[in-house]
Biopython code that builds the backbone (N, CA, C, O; Angstrom):
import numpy as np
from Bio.PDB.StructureBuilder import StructureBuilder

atoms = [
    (1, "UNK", "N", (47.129, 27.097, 53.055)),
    (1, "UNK", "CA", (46.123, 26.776, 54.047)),
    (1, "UNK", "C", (45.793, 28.037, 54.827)),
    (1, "UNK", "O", (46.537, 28.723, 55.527)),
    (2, "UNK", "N", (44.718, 28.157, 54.591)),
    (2, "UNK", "CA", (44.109, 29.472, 55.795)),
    (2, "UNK", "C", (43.549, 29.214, 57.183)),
    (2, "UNK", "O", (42.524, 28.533, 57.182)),
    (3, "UNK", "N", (43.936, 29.555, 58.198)),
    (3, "UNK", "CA", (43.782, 29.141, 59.206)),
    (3, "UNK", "C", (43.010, 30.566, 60.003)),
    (3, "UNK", "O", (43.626, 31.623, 59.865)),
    (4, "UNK", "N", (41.545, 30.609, 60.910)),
    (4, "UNK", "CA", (40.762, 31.726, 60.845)),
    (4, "UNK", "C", (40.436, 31.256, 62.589)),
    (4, "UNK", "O", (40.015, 30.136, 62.875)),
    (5, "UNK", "N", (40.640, 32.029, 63.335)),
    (5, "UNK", "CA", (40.515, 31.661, 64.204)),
    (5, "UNK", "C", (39.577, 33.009, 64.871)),
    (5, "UNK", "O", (39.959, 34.177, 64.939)),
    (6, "UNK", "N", (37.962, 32.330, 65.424)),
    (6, "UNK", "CA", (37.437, 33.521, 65.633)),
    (6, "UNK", "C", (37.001, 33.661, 66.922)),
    (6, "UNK", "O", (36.532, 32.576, 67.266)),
    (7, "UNK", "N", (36.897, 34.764, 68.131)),
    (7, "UNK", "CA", (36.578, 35.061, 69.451)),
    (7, "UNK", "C", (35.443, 35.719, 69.843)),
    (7, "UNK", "O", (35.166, 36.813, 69.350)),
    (8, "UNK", "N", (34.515, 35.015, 70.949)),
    (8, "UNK", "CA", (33.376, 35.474, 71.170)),
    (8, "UNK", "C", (32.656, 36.112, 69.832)),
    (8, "UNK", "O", (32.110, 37.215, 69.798)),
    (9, "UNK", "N", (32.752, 35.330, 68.910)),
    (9, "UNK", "CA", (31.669, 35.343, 68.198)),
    (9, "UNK", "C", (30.245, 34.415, 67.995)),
    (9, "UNK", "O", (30.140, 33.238, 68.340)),
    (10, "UNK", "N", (29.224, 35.202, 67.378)),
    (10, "UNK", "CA", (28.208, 34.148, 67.888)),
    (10, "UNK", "C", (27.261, 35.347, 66.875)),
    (10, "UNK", "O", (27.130, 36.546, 67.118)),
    (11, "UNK", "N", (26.622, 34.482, 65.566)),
    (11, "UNK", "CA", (26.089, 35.311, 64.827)),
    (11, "UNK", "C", (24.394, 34.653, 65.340)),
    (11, "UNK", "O", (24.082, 33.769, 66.138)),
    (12, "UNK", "N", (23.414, 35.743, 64.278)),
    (12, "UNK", "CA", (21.732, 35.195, 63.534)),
    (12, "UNK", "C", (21.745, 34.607, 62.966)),
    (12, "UNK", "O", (20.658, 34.814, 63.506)),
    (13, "UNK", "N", (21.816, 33.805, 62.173)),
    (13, "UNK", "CA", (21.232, 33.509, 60.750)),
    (13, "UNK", "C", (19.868, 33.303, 60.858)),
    (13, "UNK", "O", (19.297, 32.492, 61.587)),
    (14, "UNK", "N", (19.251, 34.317, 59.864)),
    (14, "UNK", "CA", (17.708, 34.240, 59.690)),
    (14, "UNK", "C", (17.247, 34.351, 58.624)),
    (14, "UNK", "O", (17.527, 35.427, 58.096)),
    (15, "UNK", "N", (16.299, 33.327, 57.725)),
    (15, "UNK", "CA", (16.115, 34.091, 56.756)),
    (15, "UNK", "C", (17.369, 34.185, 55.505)),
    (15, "UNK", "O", (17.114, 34.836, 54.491)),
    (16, "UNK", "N", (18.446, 33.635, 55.623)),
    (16, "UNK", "CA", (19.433, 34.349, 54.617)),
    (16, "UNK", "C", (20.283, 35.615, 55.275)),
    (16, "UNK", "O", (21.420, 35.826, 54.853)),
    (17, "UNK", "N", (19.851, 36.254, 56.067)),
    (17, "UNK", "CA", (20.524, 36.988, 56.451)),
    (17, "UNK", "C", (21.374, 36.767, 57.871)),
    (17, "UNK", "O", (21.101, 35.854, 58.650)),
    (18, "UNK", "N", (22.370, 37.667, 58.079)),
    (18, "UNK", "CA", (23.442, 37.267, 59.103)),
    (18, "UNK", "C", (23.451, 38.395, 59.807)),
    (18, "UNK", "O", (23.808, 39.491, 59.377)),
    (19, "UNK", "N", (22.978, 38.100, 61.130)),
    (19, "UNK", "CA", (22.879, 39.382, 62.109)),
    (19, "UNK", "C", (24.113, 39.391, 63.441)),
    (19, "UNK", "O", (24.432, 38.298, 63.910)),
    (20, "UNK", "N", (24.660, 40.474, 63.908)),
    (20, "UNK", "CA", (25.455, 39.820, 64.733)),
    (20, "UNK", "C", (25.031, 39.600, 66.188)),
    (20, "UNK", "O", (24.597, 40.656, 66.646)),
    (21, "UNK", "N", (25.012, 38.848, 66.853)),
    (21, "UNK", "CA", (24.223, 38.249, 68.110)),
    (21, "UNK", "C", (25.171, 39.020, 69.700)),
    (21, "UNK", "O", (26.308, 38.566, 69.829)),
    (22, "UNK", "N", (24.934, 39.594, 70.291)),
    (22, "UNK", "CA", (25.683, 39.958, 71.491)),
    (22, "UNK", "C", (26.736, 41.498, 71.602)),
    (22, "UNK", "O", (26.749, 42.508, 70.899)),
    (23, "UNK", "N", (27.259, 41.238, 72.384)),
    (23, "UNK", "CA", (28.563, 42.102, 72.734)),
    (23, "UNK", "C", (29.036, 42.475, 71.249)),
    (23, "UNK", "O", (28.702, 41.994, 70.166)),
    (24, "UNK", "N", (30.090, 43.682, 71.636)),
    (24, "UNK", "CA", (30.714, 43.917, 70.178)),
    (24, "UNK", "C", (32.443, 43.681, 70.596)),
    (24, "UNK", "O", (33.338, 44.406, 70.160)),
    (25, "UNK", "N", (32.655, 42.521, 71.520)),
    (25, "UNK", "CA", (33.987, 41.959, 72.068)),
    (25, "UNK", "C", (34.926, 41.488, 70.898)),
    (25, "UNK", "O", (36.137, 41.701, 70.866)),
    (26, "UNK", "N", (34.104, 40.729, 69.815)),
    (26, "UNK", "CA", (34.852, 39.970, 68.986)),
    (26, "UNK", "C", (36.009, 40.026, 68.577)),
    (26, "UNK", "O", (36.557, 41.064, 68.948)),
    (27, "UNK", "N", (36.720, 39.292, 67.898)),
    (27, "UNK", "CA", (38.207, 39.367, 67.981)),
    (27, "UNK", "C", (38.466, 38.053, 66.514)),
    (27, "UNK", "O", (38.065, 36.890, 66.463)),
    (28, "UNK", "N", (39.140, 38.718, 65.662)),
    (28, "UNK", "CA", (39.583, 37.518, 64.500)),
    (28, "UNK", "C", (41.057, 37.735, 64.522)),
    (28, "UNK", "O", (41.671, 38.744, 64.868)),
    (29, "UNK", "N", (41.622, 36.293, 63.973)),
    (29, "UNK", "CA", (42.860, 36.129, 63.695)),
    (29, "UNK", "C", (43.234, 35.294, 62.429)),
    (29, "UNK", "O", (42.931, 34.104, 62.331)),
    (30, "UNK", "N", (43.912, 35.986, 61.462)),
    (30, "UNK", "CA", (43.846, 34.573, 60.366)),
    (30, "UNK", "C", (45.244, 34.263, 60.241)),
    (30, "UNK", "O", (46.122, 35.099, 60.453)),
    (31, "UNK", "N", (45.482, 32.994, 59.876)),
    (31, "UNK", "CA", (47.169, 33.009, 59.337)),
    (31, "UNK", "C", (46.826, 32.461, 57.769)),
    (31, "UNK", "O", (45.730, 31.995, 57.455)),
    (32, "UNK", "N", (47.656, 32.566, 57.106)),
    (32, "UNK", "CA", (47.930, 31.919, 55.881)),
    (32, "UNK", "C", (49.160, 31.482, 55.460)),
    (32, "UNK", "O", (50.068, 32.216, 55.070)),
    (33, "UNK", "N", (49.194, 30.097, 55.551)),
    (33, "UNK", "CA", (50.445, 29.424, 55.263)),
    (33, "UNK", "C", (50.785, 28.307, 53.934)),
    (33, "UNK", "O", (49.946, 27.560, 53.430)),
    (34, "UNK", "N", (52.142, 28.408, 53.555)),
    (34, "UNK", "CA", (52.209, 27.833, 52.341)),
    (34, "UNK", "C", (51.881, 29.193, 51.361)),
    (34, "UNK", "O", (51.019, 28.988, 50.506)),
    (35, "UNK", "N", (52.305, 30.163, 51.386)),
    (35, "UNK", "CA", (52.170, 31.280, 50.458)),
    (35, "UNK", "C", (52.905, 30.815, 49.516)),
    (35, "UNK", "O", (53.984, 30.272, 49.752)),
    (36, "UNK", "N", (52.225, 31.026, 47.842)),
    (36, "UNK", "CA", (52.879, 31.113, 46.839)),
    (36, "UNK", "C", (53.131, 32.402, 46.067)),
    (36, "UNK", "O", (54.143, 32.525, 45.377)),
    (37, "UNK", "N", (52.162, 33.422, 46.186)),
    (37, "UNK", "CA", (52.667, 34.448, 45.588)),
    (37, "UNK", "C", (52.624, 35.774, 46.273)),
    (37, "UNK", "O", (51.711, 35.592, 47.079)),
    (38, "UNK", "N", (52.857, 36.445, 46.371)),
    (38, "UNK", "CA", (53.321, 37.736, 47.271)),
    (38, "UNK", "C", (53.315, 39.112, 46.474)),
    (38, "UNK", "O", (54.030, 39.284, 45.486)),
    (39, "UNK", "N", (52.416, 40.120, 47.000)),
    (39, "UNK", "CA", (52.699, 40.879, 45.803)),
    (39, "UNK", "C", (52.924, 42.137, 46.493)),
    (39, "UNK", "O", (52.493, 42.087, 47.645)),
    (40, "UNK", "N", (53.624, 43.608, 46.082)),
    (40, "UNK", "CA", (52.954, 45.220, 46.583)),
    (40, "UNK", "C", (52.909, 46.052, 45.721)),
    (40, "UNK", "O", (53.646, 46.165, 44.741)),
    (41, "UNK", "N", (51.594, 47.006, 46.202)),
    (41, "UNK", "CA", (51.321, 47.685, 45.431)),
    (41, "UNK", "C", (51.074, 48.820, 46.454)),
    (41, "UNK", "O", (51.093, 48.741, 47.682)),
    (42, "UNK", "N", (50.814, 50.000, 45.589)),
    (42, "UNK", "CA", (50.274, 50.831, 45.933)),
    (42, "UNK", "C", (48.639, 50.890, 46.595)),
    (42, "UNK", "O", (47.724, 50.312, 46.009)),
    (43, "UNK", "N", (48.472, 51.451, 47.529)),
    (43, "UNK", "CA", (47.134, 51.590, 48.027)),
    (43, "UNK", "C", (46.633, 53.248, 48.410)),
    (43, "UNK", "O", (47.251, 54.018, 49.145)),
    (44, "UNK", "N", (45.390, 53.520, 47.712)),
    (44, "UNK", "CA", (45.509, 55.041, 48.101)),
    (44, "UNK", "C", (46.668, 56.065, 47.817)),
    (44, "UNK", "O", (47.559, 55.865, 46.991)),
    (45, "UNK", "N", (46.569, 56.984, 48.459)),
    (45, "UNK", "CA", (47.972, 58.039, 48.760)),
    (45, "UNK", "C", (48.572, 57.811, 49.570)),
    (45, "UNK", "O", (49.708, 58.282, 49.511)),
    (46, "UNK", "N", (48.266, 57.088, 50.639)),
    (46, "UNK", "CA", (49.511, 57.088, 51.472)),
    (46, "UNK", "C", (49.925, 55.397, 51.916)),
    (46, "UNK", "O", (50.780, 55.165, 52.771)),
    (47, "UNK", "N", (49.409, 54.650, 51.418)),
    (47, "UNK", "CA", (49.912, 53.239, 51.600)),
    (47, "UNK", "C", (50.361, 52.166, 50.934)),
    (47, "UNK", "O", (50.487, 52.386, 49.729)),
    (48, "UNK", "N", (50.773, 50.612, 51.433)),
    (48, "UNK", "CA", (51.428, 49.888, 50.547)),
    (48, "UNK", "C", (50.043, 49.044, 50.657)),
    (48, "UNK", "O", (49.226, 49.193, 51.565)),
    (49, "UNK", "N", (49.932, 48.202, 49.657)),
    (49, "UNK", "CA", (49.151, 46.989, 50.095)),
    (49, "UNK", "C", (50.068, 46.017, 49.666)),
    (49, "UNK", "O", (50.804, 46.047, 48.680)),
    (50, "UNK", "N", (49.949, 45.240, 50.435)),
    (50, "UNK", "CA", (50.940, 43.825, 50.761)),
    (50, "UNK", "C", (49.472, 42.554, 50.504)),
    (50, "UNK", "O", (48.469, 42.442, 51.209)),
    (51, "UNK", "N", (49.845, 41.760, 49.269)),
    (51, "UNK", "CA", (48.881, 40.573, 48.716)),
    (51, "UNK", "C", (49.634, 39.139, 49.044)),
    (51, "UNK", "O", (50.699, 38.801, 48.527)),
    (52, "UNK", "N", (48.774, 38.250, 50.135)),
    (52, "UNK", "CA", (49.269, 37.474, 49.870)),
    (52, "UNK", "C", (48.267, 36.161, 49.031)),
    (52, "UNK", "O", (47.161, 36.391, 48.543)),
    (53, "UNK", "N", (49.118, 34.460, 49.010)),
    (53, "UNK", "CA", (48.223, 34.081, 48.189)),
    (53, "UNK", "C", (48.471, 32.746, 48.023)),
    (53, "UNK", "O", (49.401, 32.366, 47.312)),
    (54, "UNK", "N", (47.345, 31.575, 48.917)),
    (54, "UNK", "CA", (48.237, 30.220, 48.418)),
    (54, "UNK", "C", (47.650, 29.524, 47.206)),
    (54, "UNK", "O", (46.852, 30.075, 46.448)),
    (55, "UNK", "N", (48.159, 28.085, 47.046)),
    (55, "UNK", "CA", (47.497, 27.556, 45.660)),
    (55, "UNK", "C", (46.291, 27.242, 45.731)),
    (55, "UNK", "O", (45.766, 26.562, 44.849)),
    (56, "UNK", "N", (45.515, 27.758, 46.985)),
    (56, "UNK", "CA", (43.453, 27.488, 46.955)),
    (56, "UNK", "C", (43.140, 28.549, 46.708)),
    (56, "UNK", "O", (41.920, 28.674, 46.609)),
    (57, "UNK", "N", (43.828, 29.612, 46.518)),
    (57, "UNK", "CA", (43.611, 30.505, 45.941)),
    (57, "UNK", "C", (42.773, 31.554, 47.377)),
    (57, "UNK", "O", (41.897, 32.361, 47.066)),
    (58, "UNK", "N", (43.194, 31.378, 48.855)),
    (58, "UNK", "CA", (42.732, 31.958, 49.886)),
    (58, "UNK", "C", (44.008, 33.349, 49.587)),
    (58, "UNK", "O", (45.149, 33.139, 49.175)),
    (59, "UNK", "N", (43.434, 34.710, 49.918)),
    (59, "UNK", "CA", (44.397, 35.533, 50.164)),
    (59, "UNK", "C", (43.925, 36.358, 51.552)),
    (59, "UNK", "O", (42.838, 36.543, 52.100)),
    (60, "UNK", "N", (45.451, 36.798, 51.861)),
    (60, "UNK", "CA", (45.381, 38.098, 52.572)),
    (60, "UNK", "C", (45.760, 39.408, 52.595)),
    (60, "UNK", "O", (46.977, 39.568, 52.504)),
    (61, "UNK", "N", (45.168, 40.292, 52.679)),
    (61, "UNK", "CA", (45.784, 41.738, 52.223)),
    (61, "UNK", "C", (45.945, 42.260, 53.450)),
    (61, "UNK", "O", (45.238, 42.123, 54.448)),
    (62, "UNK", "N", (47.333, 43.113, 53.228)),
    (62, "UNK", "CA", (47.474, 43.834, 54.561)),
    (62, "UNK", "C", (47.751, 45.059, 54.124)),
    (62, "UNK", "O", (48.614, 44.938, 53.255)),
    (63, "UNK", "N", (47.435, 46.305, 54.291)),
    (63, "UNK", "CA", (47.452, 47.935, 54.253)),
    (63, "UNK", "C", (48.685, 48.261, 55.280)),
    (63, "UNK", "O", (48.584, 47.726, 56.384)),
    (64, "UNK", "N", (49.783, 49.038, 55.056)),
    (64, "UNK", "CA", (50.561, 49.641, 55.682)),
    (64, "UNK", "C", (50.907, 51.014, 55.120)),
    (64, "UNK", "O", (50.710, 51.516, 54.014)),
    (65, "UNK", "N", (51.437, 51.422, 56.137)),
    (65, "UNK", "CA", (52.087, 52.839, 56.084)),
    (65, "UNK", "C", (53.460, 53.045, 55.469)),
    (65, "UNK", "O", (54.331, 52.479, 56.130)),
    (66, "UNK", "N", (53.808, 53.542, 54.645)),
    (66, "UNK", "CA", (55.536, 53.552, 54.078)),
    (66, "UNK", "C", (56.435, 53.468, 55.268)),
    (66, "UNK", "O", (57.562, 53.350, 54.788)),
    (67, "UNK", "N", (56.530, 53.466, 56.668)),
    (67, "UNK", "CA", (57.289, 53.498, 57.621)),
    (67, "UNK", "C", (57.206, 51.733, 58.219)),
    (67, "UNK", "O", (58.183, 51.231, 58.774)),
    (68, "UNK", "N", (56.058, 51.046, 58.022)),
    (68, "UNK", "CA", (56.023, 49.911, 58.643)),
    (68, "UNK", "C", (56.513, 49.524, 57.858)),
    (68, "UNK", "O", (57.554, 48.979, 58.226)),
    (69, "UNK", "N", (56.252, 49.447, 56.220)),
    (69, "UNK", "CA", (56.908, 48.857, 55.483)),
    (69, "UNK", "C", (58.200, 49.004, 55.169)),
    (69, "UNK", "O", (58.787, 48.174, 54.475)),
    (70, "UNK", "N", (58.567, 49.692, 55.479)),
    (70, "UNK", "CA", (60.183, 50.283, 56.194)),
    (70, "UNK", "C", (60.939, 49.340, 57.018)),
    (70, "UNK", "O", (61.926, 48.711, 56.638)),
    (71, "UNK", "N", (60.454, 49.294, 58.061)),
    (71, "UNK", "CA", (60.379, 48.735, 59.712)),
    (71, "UNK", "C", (60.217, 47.397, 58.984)),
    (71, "UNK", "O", (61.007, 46.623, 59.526)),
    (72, "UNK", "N", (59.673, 46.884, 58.180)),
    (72, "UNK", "CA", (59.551, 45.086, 57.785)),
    (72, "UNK", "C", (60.629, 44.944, 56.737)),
    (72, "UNK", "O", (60.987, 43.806, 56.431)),
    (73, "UNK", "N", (61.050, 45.747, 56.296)),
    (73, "UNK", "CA", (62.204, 45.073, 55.349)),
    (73, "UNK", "C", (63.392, 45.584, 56.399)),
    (73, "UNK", "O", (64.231, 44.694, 56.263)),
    (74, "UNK", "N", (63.740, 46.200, 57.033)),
    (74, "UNK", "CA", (64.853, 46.092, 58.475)),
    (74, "UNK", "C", (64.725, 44.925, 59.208)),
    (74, "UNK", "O", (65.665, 44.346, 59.752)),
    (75, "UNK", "N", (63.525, 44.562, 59.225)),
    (75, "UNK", "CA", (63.731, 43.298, 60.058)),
    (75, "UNK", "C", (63.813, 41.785, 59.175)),
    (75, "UNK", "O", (64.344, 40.791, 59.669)),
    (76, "UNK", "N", (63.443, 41.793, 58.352)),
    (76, "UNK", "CA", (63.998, 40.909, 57.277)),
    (76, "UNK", "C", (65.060, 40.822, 56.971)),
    (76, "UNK", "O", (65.565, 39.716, 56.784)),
    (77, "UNK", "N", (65.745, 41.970, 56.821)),
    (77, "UNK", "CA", (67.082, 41.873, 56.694)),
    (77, "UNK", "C", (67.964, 41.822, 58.352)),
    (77, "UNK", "O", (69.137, 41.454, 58.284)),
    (78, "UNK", "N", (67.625, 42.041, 59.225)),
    (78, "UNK", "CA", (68.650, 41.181, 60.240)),
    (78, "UNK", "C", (68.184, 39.808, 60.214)),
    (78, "UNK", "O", (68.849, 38.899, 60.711)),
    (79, "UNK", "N", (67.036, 39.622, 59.638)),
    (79, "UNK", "CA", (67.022, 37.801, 59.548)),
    (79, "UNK", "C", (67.941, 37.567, 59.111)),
    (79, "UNK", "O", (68.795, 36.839, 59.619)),
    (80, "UNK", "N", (68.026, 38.259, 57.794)),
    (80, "UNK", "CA", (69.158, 37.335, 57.033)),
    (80, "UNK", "C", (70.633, 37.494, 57.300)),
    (80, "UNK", "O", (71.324, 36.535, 56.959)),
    (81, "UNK", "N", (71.367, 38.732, 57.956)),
    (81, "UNK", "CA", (72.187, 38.563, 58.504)),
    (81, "UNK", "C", (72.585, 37.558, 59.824)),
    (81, "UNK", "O", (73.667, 37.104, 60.195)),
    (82, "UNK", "N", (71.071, 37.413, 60.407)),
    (82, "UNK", "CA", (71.317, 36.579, 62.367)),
    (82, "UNK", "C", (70.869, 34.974, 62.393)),
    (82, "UNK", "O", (71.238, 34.105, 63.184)),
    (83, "UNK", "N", (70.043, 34.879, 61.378)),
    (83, "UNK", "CA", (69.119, 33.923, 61.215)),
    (83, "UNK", "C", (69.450, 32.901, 60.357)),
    (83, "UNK", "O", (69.659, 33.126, 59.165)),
    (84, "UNK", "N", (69.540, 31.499, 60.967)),
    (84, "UNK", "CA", (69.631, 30.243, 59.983)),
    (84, "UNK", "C", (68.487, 29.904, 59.255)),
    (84, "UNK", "O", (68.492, 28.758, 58.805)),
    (85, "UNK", "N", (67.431, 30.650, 59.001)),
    (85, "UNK", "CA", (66.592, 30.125, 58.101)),
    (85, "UNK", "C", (67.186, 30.968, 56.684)),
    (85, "UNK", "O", (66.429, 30.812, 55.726)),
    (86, "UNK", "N", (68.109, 31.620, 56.463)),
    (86, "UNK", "CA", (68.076, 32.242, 55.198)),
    (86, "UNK", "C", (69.222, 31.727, 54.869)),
    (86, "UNK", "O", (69.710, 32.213, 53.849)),
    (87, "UNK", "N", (70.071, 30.563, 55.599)),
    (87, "UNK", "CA", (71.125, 29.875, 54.943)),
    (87, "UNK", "C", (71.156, 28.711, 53.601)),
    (87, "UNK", "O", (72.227, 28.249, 53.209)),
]
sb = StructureBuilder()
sb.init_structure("model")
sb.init_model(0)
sb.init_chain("A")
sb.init_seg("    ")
for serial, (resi, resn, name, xyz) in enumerate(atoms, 1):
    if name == "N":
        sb.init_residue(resn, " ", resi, " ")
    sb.init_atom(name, np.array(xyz, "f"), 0.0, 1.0, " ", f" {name:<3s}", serial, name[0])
structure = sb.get_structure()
């Protein structure tokens, strides 16, 4: 399930086309839950891309730096040392 949650947005539609209406405040947030497949790869020269992916076939890609992706498997792993969800 993709869940898209969007702020002070407020488009055109004219014509077929999509203009954006106002301020440039906007603000998106998505979650995606119920992931079935998970993937990384390489991105560019200097990044990971992180794929995610449920069974509607909604994904999300996230771009990181070899250090965040660093920094996310450290913290995954004190989950699983601190944390009752990995029991």
């Amino acid at each position: 399930m993709l869940a898209l949650t969007l702020e002070e947005f407020m488009i055109e539609l004219n014509d077929g086309s999509i203009k954006n209406v106002g301020p440039k405040n906007k603000a998106a947030t998505a979650k995606l839950f119920d992931v079935e497949t998970v993937e990384a790869r390489e991105f560019g020269d200097k990044r990971v891309k992180l794929v995610f992916e449920d069974e509607d076939d909604n994904e999300i890609q996230v771009s990181l730096f070899p250090e965040d992706v660093r920094k996310l498997t450290n913290d995954v792993e004190e989950l699983e040392e601190e944390s009752p969800v990995f029991e």
